[in-house]
C-alpha positions in Angstrom: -6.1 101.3 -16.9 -2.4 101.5 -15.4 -1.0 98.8 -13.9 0.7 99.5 -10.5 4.0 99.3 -12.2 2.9 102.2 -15.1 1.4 104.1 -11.7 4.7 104.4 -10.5 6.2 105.6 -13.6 4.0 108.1 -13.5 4.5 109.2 -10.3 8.3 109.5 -11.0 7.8 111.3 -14.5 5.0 114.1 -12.4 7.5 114.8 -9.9 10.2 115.5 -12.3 8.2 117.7 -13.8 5.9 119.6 -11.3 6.3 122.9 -12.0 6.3 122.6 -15.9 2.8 122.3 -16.6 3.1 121.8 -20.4 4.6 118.3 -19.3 2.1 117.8 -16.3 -1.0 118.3 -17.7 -0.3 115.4 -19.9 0.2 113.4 -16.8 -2.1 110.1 -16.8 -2.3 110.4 -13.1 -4.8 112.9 -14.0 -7.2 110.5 -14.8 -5.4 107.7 -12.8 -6.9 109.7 -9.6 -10.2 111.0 -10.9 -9.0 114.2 -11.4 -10.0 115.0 -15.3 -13.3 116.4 -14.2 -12.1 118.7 -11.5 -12.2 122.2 -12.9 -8.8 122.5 -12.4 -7.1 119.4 -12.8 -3.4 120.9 -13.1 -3.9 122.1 -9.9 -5.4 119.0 -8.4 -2.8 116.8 -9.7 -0.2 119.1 -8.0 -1.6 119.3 -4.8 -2.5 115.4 -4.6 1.4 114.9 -5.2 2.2 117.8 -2.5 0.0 116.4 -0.3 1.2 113.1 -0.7 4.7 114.3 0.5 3.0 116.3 3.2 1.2 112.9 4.4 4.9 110.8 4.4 6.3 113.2 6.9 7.1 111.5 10.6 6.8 112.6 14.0 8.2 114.7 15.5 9.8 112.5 18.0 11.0 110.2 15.3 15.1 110.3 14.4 16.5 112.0 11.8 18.3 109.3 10.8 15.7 106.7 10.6 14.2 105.7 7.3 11.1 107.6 7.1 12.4 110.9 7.8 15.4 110.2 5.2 12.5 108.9 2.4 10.3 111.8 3.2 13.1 114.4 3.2 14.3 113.4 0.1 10.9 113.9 -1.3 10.6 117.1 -0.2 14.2 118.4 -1.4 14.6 116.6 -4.6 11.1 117.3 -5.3 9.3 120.5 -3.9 12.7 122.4 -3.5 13.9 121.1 -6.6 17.4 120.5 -5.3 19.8 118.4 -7.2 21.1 115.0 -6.4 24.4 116.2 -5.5 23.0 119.1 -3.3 21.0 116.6 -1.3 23.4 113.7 -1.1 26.1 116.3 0.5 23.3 117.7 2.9 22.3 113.9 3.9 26.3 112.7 4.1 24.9 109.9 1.4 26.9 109.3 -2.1 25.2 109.5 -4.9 24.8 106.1 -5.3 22.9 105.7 -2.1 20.6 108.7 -2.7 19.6 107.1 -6.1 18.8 104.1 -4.6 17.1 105.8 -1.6 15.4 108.2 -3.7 13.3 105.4 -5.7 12.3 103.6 -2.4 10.9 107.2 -1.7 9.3 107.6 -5.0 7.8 104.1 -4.3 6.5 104.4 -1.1 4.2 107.8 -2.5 3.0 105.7 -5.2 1.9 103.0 -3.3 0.3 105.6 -1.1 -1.2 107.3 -4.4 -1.9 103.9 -5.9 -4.2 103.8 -3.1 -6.4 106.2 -4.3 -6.8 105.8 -7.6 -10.0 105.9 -9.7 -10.3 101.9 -11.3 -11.3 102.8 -15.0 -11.4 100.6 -18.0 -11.5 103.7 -20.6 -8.9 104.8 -22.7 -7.1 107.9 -21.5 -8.5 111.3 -22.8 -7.2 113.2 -25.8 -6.3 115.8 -22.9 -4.3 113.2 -21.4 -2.7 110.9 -24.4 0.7 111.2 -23.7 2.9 113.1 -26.9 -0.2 114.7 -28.4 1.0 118.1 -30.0 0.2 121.3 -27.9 -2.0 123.2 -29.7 0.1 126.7 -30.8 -1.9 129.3 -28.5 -2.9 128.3 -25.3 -6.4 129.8 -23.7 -5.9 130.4 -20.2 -8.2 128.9 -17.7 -10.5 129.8 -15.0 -7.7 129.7 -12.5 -4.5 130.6 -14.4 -3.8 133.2 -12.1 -3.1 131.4 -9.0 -1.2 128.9 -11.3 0.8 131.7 -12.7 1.6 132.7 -9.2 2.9 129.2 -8.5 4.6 129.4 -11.5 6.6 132.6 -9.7 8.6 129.7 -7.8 10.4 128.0 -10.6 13.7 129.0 -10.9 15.3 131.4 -13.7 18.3 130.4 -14.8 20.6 130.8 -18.1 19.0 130.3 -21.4 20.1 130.0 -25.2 17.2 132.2 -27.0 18.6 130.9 -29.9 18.3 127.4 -29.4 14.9 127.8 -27.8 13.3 129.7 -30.9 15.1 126.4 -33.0 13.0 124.3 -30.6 9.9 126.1 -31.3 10.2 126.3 -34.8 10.5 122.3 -34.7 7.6 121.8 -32.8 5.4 124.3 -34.8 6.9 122.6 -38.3 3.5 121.2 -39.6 1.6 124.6 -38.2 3.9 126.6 -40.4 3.9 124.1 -43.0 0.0 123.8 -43.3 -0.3 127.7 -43.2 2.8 128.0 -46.3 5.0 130.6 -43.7 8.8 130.9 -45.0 11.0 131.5 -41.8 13.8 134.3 -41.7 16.0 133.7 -38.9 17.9 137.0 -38.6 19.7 135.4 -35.1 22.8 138.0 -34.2 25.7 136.2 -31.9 24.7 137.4 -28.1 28.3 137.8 -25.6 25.4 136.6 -23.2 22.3 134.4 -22.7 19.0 135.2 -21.4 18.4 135.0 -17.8 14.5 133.6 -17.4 12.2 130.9 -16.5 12.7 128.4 -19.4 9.1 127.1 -19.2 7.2 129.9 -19.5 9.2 131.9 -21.4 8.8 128.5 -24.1 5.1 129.1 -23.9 4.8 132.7 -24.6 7.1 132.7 -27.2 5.0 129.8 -28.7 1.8 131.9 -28.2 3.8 134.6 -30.3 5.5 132.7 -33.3 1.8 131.1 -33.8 0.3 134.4 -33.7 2.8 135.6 -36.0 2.0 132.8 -38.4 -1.2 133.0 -38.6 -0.7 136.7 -40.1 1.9 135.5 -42.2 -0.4 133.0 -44.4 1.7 132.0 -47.0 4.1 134.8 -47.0 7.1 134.9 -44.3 7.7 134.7 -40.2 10.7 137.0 -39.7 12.5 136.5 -36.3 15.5 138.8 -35.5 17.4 138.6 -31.9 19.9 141.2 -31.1 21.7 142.6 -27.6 19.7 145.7 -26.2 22.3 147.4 -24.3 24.4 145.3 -21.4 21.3 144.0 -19.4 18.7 143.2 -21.7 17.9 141.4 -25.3 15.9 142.4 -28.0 13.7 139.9 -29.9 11.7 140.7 -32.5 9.2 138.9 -34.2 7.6 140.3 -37.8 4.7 139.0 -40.2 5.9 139.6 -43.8 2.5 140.4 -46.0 0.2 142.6 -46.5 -2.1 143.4 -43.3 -5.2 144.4 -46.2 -5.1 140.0 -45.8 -7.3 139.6 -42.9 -4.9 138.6 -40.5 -6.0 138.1 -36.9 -4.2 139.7 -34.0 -3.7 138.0 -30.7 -6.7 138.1 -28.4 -7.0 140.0 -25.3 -6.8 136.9 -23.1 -4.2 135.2 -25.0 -2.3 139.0 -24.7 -3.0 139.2 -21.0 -1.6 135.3 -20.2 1.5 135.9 -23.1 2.2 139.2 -21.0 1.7 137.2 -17.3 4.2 134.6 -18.6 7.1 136.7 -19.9 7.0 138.8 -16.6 7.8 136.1 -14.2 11.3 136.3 -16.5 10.9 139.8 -16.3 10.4 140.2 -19.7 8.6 142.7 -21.7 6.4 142.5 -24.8 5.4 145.7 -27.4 2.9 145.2 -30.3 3.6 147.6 -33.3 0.9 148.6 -35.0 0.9 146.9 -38.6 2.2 149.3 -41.1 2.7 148.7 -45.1 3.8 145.1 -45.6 3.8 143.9 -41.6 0.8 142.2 -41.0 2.2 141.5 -37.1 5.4 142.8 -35.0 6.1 142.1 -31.3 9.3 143.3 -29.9 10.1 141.3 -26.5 13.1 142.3 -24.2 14.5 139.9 -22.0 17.5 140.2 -19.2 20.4 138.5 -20.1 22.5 136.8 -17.7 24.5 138.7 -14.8 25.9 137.2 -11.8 25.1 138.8 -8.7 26.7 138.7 -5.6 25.2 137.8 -2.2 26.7 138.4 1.2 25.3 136.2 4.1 26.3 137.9 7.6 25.3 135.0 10.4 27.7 133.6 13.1 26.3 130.3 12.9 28.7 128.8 9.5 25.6 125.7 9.0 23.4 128.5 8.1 26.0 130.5 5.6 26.5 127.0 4.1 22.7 126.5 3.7 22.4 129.8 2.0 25.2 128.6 0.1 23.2 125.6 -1.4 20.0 127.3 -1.6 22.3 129.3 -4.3 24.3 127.1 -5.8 23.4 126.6 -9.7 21.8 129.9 -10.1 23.0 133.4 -10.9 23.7 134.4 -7.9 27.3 134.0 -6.7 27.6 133.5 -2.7 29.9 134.9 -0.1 29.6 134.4 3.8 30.8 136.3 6.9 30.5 134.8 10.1 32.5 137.6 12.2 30.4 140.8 12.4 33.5 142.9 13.7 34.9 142.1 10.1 31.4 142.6 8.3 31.7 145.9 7.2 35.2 145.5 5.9 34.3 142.4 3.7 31.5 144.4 2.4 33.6 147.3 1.2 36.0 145.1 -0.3 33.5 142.6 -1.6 30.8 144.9 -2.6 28.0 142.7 -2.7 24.6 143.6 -4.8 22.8 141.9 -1.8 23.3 141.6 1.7 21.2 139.1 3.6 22.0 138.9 7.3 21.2 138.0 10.8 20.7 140.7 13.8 21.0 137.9 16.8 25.0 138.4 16.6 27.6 138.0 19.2 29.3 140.9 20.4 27.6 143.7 17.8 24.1 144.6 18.5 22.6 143.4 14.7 20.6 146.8 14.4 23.8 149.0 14.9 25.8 146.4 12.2 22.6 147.5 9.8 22.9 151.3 10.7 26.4 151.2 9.5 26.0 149.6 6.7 23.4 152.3 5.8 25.8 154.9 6.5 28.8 153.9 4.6 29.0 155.2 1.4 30.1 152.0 -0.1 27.2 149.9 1.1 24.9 153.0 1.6 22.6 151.6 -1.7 23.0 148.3 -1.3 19.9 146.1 -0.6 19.7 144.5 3.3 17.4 141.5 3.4 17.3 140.9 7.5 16.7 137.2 7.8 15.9 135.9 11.9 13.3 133.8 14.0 12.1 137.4 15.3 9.4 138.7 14.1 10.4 142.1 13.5 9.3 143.7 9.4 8.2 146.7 10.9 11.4 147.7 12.5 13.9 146.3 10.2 11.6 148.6 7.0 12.2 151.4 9.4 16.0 150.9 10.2 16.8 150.4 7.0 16.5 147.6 5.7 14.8 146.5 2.5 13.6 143.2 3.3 12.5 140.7 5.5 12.9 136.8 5.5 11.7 134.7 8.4 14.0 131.8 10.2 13.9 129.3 8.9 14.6 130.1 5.6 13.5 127.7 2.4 15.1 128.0 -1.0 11.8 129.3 -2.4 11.4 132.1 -0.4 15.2 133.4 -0.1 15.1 133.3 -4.3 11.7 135.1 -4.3 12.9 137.9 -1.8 16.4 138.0 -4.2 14.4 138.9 -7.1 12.7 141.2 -5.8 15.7 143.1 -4.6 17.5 142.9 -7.3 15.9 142.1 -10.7 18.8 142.9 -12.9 
């Protein structure tokens, strides 16, 4: 049983890692809060910490500046957003120092809160919740891995080093590969730029690959060869070296479908060859590679360009803000943004007309318009032109999501 100071410890080490549910479903809050016989404890564990954030949240009436509304939104940004210290520390006018120490009484005051529903238990924890048990190499999705997958959708993708990630792999399946006698040929190319996914999941399918690889590759070799595909994308291929006459077993349909589901929330593509002569198993994956995109925010109110600003900060996506609509269209043409993402509540230019123009000038003519405002307008701003629609006020989550969308490459 955990002690309340372990409880904590758990707490911390859960939030940290909400959204990577390799590292979450090891949690021992899971059984902690009687949640290893729900049929989706993953699920349950995240919502019991959500909610538990939710729960912390003051009055309306109650100061910004007063203690609970600091502690609760520090939860919410560090945690749900997944903001970084310094981003939060200059939104709150706190140092860094005073965040951290801010940050733990938060952390603390959600255990104590979770501490008070815990599930007393004298038994050991679970095999399915030992902490550091290996992960087996292919994962079998369950009953609900598509709303989890959807959640999933939220992390952010960011720069990755494929070549350090298949390293990392490799490591962690060692003893697989050793027990099944599989030789690795790593044919790794230098690439002028990294991959641009979600690190998590893009771990996870390629695990699901390499193993299924191996398992073809019974005592002969794994071959795994990463090379550019043209400017925007990178081809990865992974090859079983043997004879396919061996018995070798392919990867299932589920384990296809959920290896498929994970590589497209980096975008990413997968292609099984058909074995031929001495290739048991090939899968060619292509994945984006980095490329910073530029986003223009058009609002005359300068706190909401520098929110957009900090929503973007740390990502691929490289911000610049216009708070005089006369001067809108000028900046555009000379800035020529791959997103524009603007208000239509402007002073002195009707916001419609601003969106008209920028439809009609041949410079911004094909570039995406993401109308953000508290009105509730979709219909009209699909029919005027634009090609999306965020709703005031804006969160990090759902200004990346719409971003993606837009524009992918």
């Amino acid at each position: 049983m955990l002690d309340r100071e372990a409880f904590g410890r758990a707490v911390h080490n859960a939030l940290c890692h909400l959204y990577d549910p390799t590292t979450l479903r090891r949690s021992l809050l899971i059984q902690a809060l009687g949640l290893s016989e729900r049929s989706q404890p993953l699920r349950a564990l995240r919502n019991a910490l959500t909610s538990g954030i939710a729960n912390l949240r003051p009055e309306e009436n109650v100061p910004q500046s007063s203690r609970a509304e600091r502690l609760y939104r520090i939860l919410n940004d560090r945690y749900l957003e997944q903001f970084t210290q310094q981003q939060v520390a200059l939104d709150m006018s706190l140092s860094i120092r005073q965040l951290r120490r801010l940050e733990k009484q938060a952390v603390d005051v959600l255990a104590d809160a979770l501490w008070r529903q815990r599930v007393p238990t004298d038994d050991p924890p679970s095999e399915a919740t030992t902490p550091n048990k290996p992960v087996a190499p292919v994962s079998t999705p369950s009953p609900g891995h598509t709303e989890e997958l959807e959640r999933m959708r939220e992390a952010q993708l960011g720069p990755v080093d494929l070549a350090e990630l298949i390293d990392g792999i490799l490591s962690t399946l060692g003893p697989y590969l050793e027990n099944t006698k599989v030789s690795v040929d790593r044919q790794i190319a230098a690439l002028p730029s990294p991959a641009y996914a979600e690190v998590i999941t893009l771990r996870q399918a390629l695990v699901n690959i390499v193993s299924s690889a191996a398992r073809a590759a019974q005592g002969c070799t794994l071959q795994i060869a990463i090379a550019t595909s043209g400017r925007r994308s990178i081809e990865l291929t992974i090859r079983a070296l043997c004879d396919p006459a061996t018995g070798s077993r392919p990867m299932g349909d589920e384990a296809l479908h959920l290896t498929e589901s994970l590589l497209g929330i980096s975008e990413a593509s997968l292609s099984l060859r058909q074995a031929d002569g001495f290739e048991a198993f090939c899968a060619v994956l292509t994945i984006p590679v980095l490329r910073e995109i530029t986003v223009m925010g058009i609002d005359d109110n300068r706190d909401i360009l520098r929110m957009l600003e900090r929503y973007l900060a740390s990502t691929r996506y490289r911000f610049t803000g216009c708070d005089d609509p006369q001067a809108a269209l000028a900046q555009a043409e000379r800035d020529a943004p791959d997103v524009i993402v603007m208000d239509i509540m402007l002073p002195g230019m009707d916001g419609w007309e601003l969106v008209g123009r920028l439809r009609e000038n041949p410079s911004t003519h094909d570039t995406p318009i993401l109308v953000c405002s508290i009105l509730p307008q979709e219909e009209l701003a699909a029919m005027l032109g634009a090609a999306g629609f965020i709703r005031k006020p804006v969160s990090r989550a759902s200004l990346l999501r719409e971003l993606a969308h837009h524009c992918p490459g």
